[in-house]
VOMINU-656203 format. One line per field, with one value per residue (C-alpha): residue in one letter; x, y, z. Coordinates in steps of 0.1 Angstrom, whole numbers, always signed. Layout:
BEGIN
type: [A/...]
east: [X/...]
north: [Y/...]
up: [Z/...]
This chain:
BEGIN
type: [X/X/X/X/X/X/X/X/X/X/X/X/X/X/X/X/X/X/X/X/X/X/X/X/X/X/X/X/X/X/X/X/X/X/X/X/X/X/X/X/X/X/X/X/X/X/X/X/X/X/X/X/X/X/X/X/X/X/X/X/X/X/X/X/X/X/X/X/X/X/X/X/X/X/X/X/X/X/X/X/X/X/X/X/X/X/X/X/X/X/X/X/X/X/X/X/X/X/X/X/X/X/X/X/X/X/X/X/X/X/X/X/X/X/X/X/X/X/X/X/X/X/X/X/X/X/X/X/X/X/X/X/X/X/X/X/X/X/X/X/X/X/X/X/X/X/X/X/X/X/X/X/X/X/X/X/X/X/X/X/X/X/X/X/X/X/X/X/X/X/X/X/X/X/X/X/X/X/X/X/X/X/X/X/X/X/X/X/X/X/X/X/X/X/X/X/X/X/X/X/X/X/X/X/X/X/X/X/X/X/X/X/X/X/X/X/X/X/X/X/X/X/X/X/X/X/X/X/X/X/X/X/X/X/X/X/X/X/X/X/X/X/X/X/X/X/X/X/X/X/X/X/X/X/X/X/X/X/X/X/X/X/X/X/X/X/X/X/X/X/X/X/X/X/X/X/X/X/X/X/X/X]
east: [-44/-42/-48/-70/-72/-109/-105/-86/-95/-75/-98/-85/-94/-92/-64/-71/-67/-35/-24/+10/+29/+35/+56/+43/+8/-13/-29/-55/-44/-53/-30/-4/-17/+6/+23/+24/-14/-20/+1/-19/-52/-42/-29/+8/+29/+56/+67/+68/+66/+65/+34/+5/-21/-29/+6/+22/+50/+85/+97/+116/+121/+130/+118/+96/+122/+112/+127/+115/+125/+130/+141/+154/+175/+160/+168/+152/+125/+102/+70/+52/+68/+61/+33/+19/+20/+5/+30/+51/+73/+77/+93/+88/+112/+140/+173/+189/+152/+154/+188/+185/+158/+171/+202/+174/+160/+191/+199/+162/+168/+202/+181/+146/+159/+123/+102/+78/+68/+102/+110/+80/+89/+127/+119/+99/+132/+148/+164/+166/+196/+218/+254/+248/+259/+241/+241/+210/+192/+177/+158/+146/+112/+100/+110/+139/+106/+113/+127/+128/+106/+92/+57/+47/+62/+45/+13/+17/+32/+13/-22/-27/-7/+8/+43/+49/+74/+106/+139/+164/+203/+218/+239/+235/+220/+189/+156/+125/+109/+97/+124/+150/+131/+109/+70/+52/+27/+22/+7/-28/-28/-50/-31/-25/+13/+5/-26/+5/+38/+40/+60/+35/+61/+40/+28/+0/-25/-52/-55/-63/-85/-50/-37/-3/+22/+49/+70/+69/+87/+55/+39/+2/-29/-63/-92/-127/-153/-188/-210/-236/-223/-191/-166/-134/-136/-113/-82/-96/-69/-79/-119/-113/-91/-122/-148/-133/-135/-167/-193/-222/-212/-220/-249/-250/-273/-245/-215/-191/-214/-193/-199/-227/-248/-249/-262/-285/-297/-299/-325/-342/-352/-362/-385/-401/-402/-418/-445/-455/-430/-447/-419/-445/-458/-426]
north: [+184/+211/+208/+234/+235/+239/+240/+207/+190/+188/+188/+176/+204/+188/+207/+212/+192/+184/+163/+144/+117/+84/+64/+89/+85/+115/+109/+129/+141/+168/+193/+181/+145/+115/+106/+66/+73/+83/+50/+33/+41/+44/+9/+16/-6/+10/-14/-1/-17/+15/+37/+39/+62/+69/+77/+111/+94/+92/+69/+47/+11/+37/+8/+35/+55/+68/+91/+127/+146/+184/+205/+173/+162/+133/+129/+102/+108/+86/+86/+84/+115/+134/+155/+157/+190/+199/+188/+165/+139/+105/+77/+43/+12/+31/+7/+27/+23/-13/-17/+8/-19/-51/-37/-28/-63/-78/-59/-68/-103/-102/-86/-102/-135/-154/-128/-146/-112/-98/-128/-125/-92/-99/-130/-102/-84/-115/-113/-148/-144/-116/-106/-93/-112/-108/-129/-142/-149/-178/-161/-133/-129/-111/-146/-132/-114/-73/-47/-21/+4/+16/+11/-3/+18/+44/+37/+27/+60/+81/+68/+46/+70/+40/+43/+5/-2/+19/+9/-9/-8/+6/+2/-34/-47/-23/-41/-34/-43/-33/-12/-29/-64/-68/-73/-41/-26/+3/-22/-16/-51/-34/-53/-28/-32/-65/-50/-27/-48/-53/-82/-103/-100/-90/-122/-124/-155/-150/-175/-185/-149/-131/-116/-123/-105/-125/-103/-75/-99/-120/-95/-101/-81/-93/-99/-84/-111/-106/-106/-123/-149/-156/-146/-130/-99/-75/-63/-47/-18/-12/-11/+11/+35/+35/+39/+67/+85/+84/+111/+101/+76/+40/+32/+16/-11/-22/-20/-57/-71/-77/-63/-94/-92/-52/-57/-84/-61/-32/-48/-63/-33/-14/-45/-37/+1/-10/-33/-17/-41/-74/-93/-116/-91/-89]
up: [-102/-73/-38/-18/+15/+37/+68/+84/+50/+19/-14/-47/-72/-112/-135/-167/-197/-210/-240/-234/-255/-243/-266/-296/-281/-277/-241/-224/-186/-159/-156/-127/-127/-117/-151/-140/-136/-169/-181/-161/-176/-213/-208/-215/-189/-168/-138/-101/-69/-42/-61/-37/-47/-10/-4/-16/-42/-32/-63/-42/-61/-92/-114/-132/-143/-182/-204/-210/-239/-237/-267/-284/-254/-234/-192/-169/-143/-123/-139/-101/-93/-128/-130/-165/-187/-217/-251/-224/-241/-225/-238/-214/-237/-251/-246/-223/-202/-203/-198/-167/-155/-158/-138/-111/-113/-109/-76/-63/-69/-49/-20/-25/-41/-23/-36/-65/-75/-83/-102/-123/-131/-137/-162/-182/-191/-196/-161/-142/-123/-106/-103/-70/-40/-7/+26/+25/+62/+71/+101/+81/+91/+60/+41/+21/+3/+14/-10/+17/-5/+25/+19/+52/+73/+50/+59/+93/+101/+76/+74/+108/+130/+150/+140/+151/+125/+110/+93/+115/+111/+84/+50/+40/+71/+68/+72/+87/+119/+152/+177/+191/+169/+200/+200/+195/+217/+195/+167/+161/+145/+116/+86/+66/+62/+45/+22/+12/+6/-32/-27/-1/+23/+53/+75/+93/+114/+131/+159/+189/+199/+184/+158/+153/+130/+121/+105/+131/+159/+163/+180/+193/+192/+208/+187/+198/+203/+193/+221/+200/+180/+198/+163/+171/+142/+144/+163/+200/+196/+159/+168/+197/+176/+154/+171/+196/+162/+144/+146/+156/+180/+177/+194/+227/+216/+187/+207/+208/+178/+147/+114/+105/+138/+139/+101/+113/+141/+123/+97/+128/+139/+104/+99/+138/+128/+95/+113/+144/+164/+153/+135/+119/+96/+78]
């Protein structure tokens, strides 16, 4: 798959076909496709944690890590970072694979030891415990849950543009927060940071007319209320960020409803159109 650029916009433009080997399965691709994709949809399981398809890959957590064999010799690649080839040769279980793994798993348990996911993923290669010592925190605010893959700050950065969260510190006392762990005013309080964290790290409430992250130094982002019906639906800093945006503008007669009373509007006012303005025909 190749990338051509029109104008400000990047299209996707399909490669060709390609037939690659999965574990001596012959597997349809486009050329320069994401190998773990094509895993993916022949049903052959590789773990990961850090692959985002709206995220360029970076193979972070390294827990896809598969063997590729060239001219009878085999190396080790990430299969997010692989781009698939016509007559490539991967090989996803060899021992060496699964040995490579379990040694991951064991590391992720020493630094996520609260994280259910990692566990469940740990017992499937038999791993249940580390040998890995690590301080745990009882003030962590991501719960003893984060693998510092990156993902969050990823798509803060990247895809919301509001750069509210980085890597803190460094060596074993890395971890990810706000600067300096105070309450962000940068945070668009969109959520997306939790969508994102494969290990359900991210916390998040909304209460009280707030939104309040947790994990980012319980830092709070007003709710809009809807004019109509009084809801609190969505961050006021995300909405505005939005709606600055959109082409055409939103109309001035839908402005502070929430999504439910602009719909209810909306139909309101096809069923006048359709009538001749008497609702009772309807």
């Amino acid at each position: 798959m190749t990338r051509e650029k029109k104008g400000t916009e990047v299209a996707e433009q399909p490669g060709k076909p390609v037939t690659v080997s999965i574990n001596g399965k012959a597997c349809r691709a486009e050329e320069g496709e994401i190998l773990l994709a094509v895993a993916e949809r022949e049903k052959i399981p590789i773990p990961h944690l850090c692959f985002e398809p709206s995220l360029d890959p970076y193979g972070a957590c390294r827990l896809c890590m598969v063997g590729v064999v060239h001219h009878g010799k085999t190396s080790m690649d990430t299969a997010c970072t692989l781009r698939a080839k016509d007559g490539l040769t991967i090989l996803t279980d060899t021992p060496e694979i699964v040995k490579y793994r379990s040694v991951l798993f064991e590391l992720y348990l020493a630094e996520a030891p609260k994280s259910a996911v990692v566990k469940e993923m740990a017992a499937q290669y038999s791993v249940t415990k580390t040998r890995f010592l690590k301080k745990i925190d009882t003030d962590d605010p991501l719960g003893g849950a984060c693998i510092l893959c990156g993902l969050c700050v990823r798509v803060c950065n990247e895809l919301m543009g509001a750069g509210a969260i980085n890597f803190i510190n460094r060596g074993p006392y890395t971890l990810v927060n706000t600067p300096y762990t105070e309450p962000s005013r940068d945070c668009l309080g969109c959520g997306a940071c939790a969508a994102i964290c494969p290990t359900h790290a991210v916390r998040l409430e909304d209460r009280n007319g707030e939104r309040v992250l947790h994990s980012w130094s319980k830092t709070k982002v007003p709710l809009s209320q809807c004019v109509s019906c009084g809801n609190y639906f969505a961050p006021a800093a995300l909405e505005k960020s939005v709606l600055s945006r959109i082409e055409p503008p939103l109309r001035d007669d839908l402005e502070g409803l929430c999504p439910a009373c602009r719909a209810k509007k909306l139909a309101r006012n096809e069923i006048l159109a359709a009538t001749g303005g008497d609702i009772s025909n309807a």
